[in-house]
Structure formats: C-alpha cells, structure tokens
C-alpha positions as CSV (number, residue, x, y, z in Angstrom):
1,X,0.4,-70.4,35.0
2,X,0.8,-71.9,31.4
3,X,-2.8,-70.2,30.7
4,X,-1.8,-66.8,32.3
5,X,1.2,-66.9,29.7
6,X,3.7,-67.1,32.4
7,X,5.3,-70.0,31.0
8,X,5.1,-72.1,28.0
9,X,4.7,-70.5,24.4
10,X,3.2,-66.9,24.4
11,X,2.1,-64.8,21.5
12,X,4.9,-62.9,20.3
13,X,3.4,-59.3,20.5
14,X,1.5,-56.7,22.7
15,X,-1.3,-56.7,20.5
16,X,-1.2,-60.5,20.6
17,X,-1.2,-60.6,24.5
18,X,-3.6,-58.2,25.3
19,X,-6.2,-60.0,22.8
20,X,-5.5,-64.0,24.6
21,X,-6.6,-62.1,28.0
22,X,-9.3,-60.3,26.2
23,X,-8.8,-57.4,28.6
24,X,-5.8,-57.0,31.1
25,X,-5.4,-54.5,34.9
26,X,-4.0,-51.6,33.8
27,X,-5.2,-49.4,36.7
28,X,-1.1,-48.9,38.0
29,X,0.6,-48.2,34.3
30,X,3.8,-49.2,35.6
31,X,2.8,-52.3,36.9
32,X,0.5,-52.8,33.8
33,X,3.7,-52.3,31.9
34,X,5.5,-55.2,33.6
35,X,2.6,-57.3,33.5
36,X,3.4,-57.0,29.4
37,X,7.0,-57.3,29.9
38,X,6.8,-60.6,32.3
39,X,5.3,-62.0,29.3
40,X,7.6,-61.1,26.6
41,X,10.6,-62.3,27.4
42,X,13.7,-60.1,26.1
43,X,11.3,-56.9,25.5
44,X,12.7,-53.6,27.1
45,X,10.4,-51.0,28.4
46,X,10.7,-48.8,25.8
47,X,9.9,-51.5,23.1
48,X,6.8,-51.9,24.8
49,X,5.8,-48.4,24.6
50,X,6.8,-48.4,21.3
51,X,4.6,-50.9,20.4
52,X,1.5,-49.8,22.5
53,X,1.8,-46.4,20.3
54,X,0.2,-48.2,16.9
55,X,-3.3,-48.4,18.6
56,X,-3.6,-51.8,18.6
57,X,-4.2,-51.4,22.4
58,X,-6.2,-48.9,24.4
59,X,-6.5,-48.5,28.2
60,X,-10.1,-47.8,29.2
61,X,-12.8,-48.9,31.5
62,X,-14.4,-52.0,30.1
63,X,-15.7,-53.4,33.3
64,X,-15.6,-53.0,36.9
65,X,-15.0,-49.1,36.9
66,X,-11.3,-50.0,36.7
67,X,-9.2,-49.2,33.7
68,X,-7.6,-52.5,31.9
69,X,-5.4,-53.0,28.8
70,X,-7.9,-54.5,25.9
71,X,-7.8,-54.4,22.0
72,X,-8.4,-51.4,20.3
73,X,-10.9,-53.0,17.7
74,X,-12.8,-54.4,20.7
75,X,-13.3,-51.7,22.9
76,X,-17.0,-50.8,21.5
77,X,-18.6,-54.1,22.3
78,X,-16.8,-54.2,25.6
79,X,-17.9,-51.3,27.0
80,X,-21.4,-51.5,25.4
81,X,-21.6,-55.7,27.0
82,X,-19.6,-54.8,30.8
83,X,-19.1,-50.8,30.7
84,X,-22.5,-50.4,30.4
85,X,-23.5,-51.7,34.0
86,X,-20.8,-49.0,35.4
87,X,-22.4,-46.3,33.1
88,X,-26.2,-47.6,35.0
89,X,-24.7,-46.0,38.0
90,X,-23.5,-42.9,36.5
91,X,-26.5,-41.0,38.0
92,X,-26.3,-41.8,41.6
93,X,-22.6,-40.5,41.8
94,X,-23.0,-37.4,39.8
95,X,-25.6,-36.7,42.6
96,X,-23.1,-36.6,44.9
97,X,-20.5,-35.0,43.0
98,X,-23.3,-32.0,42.3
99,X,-23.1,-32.9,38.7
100,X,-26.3,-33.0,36.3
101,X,-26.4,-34.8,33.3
102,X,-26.7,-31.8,30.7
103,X,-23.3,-30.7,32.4
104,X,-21.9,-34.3,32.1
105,X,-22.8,-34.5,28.3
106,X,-21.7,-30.9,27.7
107,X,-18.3,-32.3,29.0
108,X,-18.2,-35.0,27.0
109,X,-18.8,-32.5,23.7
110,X,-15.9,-30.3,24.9
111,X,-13.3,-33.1,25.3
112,X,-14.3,-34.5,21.8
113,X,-14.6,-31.4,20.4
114,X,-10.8,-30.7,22.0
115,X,-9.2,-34.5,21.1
116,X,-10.4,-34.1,17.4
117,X,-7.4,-34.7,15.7
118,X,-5.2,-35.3,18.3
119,X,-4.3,-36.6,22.1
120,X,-4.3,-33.9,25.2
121,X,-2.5,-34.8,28.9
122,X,-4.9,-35.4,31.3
123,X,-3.8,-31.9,32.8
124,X,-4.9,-30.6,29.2
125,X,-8.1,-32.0,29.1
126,X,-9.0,-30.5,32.6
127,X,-8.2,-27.2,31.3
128,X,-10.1,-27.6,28.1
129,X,-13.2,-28.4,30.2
130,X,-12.4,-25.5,32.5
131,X,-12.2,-23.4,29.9
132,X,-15.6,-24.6,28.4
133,X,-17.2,-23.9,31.8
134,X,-17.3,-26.8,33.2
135,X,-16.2,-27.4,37.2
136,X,-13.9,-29.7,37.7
137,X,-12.9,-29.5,41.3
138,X,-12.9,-32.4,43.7
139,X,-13.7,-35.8,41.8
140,X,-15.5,-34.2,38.9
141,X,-12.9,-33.9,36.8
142,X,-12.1,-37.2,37.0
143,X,-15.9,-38.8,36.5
144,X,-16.1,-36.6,33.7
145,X,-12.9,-38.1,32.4
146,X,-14.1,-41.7,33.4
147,X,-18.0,-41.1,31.9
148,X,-16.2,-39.7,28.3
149,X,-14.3,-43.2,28.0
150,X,-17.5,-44.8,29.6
151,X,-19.6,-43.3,26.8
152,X,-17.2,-44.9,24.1
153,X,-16.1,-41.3,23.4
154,X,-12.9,-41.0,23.9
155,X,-9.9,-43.7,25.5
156,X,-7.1,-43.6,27.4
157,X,-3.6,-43.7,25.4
158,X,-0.1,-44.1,26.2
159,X,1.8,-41.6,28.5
160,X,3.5,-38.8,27.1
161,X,6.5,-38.4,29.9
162,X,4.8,-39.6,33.5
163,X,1.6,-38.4,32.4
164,X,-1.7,-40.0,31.2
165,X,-2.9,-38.7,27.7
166,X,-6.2,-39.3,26.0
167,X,-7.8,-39.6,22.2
168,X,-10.7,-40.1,20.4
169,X,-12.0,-44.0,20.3
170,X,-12.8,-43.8,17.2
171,X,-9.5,-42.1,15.7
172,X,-7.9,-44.9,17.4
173,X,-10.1,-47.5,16.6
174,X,-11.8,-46.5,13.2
175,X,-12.8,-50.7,12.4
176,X,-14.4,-51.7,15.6
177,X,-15.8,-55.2,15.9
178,X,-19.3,-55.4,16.2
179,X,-20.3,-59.1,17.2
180,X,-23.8,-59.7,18.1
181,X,-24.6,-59.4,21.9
182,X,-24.4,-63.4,22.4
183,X,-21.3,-63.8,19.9
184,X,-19.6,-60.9,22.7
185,X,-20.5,-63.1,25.4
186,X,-19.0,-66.2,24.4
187,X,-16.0,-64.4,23.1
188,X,-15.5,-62.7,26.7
189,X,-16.3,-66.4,28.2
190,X,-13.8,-68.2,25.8
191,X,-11.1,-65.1,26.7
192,X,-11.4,-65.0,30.0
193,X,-11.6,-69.1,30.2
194,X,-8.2,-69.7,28.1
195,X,-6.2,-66.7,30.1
196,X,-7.4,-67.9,33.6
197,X,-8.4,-71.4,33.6
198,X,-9.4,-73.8,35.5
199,X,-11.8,-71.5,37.0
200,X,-15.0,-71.4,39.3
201,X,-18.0,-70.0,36.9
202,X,-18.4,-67.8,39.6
203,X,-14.7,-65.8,38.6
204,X,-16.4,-65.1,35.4
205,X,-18.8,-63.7,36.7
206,X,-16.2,-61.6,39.2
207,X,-13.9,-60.5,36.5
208,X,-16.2,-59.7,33.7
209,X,-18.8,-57.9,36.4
210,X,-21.7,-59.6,34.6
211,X,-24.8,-61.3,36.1
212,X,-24.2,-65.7,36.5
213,X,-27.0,-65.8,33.5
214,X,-25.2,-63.9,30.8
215,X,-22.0,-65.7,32.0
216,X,-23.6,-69.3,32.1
217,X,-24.6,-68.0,28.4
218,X,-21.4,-66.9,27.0
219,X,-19.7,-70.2,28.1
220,X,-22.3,-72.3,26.0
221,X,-21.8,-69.8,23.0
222,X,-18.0,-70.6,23.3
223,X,-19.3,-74.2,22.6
224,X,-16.5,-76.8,22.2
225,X,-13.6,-74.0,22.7
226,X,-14.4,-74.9,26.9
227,X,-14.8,-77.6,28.9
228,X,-15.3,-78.5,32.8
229,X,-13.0,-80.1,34.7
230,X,-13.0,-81.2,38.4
231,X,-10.1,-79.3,40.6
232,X,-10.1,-80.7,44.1
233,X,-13.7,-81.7,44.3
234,X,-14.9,-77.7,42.5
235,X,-16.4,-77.7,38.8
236,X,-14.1,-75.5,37.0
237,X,-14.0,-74.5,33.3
238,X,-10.9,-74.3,31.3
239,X,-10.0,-74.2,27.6
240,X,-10.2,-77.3,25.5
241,X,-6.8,-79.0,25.2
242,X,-5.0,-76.6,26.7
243,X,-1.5,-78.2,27.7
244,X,-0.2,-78.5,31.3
245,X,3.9,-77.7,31.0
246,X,4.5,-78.5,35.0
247,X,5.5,-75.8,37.7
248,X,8.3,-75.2,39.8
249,X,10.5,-72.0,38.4
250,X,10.5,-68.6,40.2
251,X,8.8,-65.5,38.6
252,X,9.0,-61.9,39.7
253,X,5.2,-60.6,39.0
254,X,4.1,-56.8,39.4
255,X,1.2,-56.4,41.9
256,X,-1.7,-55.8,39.6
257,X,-1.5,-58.8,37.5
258,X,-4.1,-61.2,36.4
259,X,-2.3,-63.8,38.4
260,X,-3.9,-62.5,41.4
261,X,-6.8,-59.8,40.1
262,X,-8.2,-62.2,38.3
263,X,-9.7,-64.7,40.5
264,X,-12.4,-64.1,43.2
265,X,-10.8,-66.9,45.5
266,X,-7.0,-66.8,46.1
267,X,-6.3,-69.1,48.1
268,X,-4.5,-71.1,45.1
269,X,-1.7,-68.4,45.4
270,X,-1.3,-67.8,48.9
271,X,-2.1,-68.2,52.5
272,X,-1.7,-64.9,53.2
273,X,-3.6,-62.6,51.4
274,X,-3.0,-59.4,53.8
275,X,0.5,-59.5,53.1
276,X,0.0,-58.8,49.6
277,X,-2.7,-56.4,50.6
278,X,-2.0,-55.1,53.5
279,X,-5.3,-53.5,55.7
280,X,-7.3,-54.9,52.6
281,X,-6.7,-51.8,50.9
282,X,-7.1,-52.7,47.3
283,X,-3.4,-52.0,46.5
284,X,-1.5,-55.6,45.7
285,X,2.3,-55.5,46.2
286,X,4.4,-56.8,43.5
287,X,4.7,-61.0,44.2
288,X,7.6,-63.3,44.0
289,X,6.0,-66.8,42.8
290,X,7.3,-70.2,42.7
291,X,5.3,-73.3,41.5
292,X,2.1,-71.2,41.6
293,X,2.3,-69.4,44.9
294,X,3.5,-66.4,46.6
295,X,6.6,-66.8,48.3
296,X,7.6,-63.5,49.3
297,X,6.6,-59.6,47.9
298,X,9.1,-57.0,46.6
299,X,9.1,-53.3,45.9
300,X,11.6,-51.2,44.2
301,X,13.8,-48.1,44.2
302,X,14.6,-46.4,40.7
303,X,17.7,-44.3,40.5
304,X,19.3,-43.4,37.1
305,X,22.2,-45.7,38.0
306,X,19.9,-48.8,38.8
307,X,17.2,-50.5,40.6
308,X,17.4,-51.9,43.9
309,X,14.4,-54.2,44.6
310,X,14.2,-55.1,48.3
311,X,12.2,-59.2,49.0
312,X,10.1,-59.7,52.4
313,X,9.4,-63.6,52.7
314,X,6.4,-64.4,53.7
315,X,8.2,-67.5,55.1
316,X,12.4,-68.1,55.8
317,X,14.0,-67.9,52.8
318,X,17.2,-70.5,51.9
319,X,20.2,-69.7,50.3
320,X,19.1,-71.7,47.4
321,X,15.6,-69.7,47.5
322,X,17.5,-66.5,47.9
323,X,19.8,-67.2,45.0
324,X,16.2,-68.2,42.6
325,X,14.8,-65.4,44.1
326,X,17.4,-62.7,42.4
327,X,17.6,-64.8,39.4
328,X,13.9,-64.2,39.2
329,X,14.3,-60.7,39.7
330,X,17.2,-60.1,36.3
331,X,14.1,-60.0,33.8
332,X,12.7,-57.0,35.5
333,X,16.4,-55.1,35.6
334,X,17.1,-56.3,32.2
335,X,13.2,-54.8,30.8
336,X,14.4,-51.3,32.6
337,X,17.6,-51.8,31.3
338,X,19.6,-50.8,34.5
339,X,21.6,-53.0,37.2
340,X,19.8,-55.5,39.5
341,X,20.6,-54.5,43.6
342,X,18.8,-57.4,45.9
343,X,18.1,-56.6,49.7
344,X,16.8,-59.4,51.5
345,X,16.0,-58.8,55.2
C-alpha cells in the first residue's frame, strides 16, 4: 500500500502522482478523479481539476487500448514503446468497422486541422469529422477518435461540464521527452516497479502490455533502482529501499484504481474477485480496504444536498468495522465537499 501512495509520504501534486505511477486507469473519469484525490489528502474535487488544467497531465491511450492518466512530457515515448502494439491492430478492426486507412488518416487531418489552437467536446469533434465527410456511425467515431490519440496526434483533456474534450499533443506537450528505446524501458520498469511493488515480472508484463523480453530488459536498465525479493516462496521485484510503514487502517478506494488494475493476480486483495466484478464484466466496484484487502464494495448516490454511499460486506461487518468503515468513507464526502449519508445493509 505504501508503494501505491496509499499511505506513508506522497508527492504533493497531480503532476507529481501521476509521474511515481508513470501512467495511472483513467478509463471511468470519476473514479480516475478519486483515484487522485485518495492520494492527496485535503484536496477537493475542484482543486484537482484545477490542477489537471496546466497540462502537466494528459489522459490518452498509452497501452492496453485503455485510456490512463500519464505525464504530458511523456506521452510520445509511451505511445511510440506500448501504444504502438494497439496501433499494430488498427487494421484488422477498421476491417470490421468498414473503415480504410486513407479514410482513417483523412480523419486524423480533420481533427488536427479542427483542434489547432484549441480543445473541441467530443460531440464537437464528431461533427467536425461529419462535416469533413467522414462516417461516423456505429464505433467509427470512436476508433477514429481512439487512432488520432493512438497516432500521437491529438490527447484527451479535462472535461468541460460532464463531457470529454480533446487537444492537440503537441500544444499540450510542446517539450516531449525523448529517451532512447532502452532508457523508456527501464523508465516504465522502474515506474511501474516503485508504484506496484513487490510484483511477479509477469505484472509488468500485464500492465505495460509488452512482450517478457522487453520487460526482463527494462528491469536491468533500471539497474540498482530494483531489486528481487522473495514473497511467500514467488520472486518478485520491488524498488530499492523502499520503506514498509505497516498496515491496518481502512481506505475507501474507487473501483478503477491501481490497487486492483494493476496486478494480473489478485488474490493479495481478495478472495472474492466476482464481487468486485461481478459476471467478470470488466467494470470494478469501488472497494473498502483494510490492511490490504477488500472488505466490503460501495457505490454512491449524488444529490446537490449530499452523498449517500451505501457498503455491501463481503463478510459480517462489527460495529467497530462499521464505525472504521464510515470514517473511511469522510475523505471522499469531504473531496466532493457535500455531507456523508452511510447505509449498511
């Protein structure tokens, strides 16, 4: 937990956050929010917002095909390292989508040619291709949007009300970093390593989407900054020296966090993975964690007036674990800025 920033000394920004995890799940924006806010303790929702809006920080698609928080001066490498396996596909599902690749690149020359300057809504990017004769109907419009950010054209930036905008990479990150292709993988290694360890090689590989070789490589360019310890009988890597604070306090997690994303095997957090996913559906309810694991999952109801967050246990709950349980949950009122309303079952 002390390496996922959930306790112990953190850095004291957004930008300084996103850049210890190297990249961060940011596929549910609200829960990407709160995965931010569970980390900087006292910060409301709008600070972060505030902060996210001096481009520090991007959302794109880095690896996996799934959009994550990373640096903004890091995005190139990233997406030229990891992205570039999605982008290998591209092909194959523009086939099915009845999309050529003269049609995919024309998009991509209408949306720059439309964010110059600027940030659109999604809605407004949509209408700028449809204008520019481009078809956007079933899931082209949004591998067309996916394959712009893919190409290191353009990114995703903050909302603008409840809805997603975009820009130009390079208006938002005009200094990009430009390591050398070994230099990116043992920076990935060492970032991935320090935010998540102890960890199985093999979660590397997982998270980052790249093959065991490049992986393998990236930890022995990270050198001295990693070592290998023995958890339970399993070789893991962790960072060098990294301190070990104890467990025991209660924390109120959103679902798509790194605590439970980032790790092929989860069986460190829970027993039960189906109640956090239910029907293995790829959508992770929000966790309430003590010591390290999963004691129960909460969702919430926003009025103007407050929130109400209602726990399920995934075992009986004590008065004393329903008391920690609600104390667990104040941060998250106090980062909306409304009134706390528990329901337990």
């Amino acid at each position: 937990m002390t390496s996922l920033l959930l306790r112990g000394n953190a850095p004291a920004s957004v930008a300084g956050v996103v850049e210890w995890f190297g990249a961060m799940q940011a596929q549910d924006v609200n829960s990407a929010l709160w995965s931010l806010g569970c980390r900087l303790p006292g910060w409301s929702l709008d600070q972060i917002n505030e902060a996210l809006e001096d481009r520090s920080v991007l959302r794109t698609w880095p690896m996996r095909g799934t959009v994550h928080f990373v640096p903004a001066a890091d995005t190139h490498w990233m997406l030229e390292l990891m992205g570039s396996r999605a982008l290998a596909g591209a092909a194959k599902r523009r086939d099915t989508l009845g999309l050529d690749e003269a049609t995919a690149d024309r998009a991509v020359e209408i949306l720059a040619a439309a964010l110059k300057g600027g940030r659109l809504t999604r809605s407004e990017c949509l209408t700028a291709l449809t204008e520019g004769g481009v078809e956007i109907t079933g899931q082209r419009g949004y591998h067309l949007l996916w394959y712009a950010s893919q190409r290191a054209v353009t990114a995703i930036a903050p909302h603008v009300g409840k809805e997603q905008t975009f820009v130009l990479l390079d208006e938002w990150a005009p200094a990009p970093r430009r390591p050398s292709r070994e230099e990116a993988l043992g920076l990935i290694a060492l970032r991935y390593f320090r935010s998540h360890g102890p960890a199985p090689r093999k979660d590397l590989v997982g998270w980052t989407g790249l093959t065991m070789t490049d992986c393998r490589t990236g930890i022995a360019a990270a050198g001295d900054a990693l070592t290998t310890v023995d958890v339970d009988g399993v070789e893991m890597v962790m960072a060098a020296g990294a301190p070990d604070l104890g467990a025991g306090e209660w924390l109120a997690l959103p679902g798509f966090d790194e605590y439970m994303l980032g790790y092929k095997d989860r069986s460190l957090m829970t027993d039960d993975v189906d109640a956090i996913v239910p029907g293995g559906n790829g959508v992770f309810r929000s966790t309430l964690v003590q010591a390290g694991r999963v004691r129960a999952t909460w969702t919430r109801t926003l009025t103007r007036k407050g929130v109400t967050v209602t726990v399920e246990p995934l075992a009986t709950f004590s008065a004393s674990d329903r008391r920690q349980a609600e104390a667990a949950l104040e941060p998250y009122a106090a980062y909306l800025g409304l009134p706390l309303t528990v329901k337990n079952p």
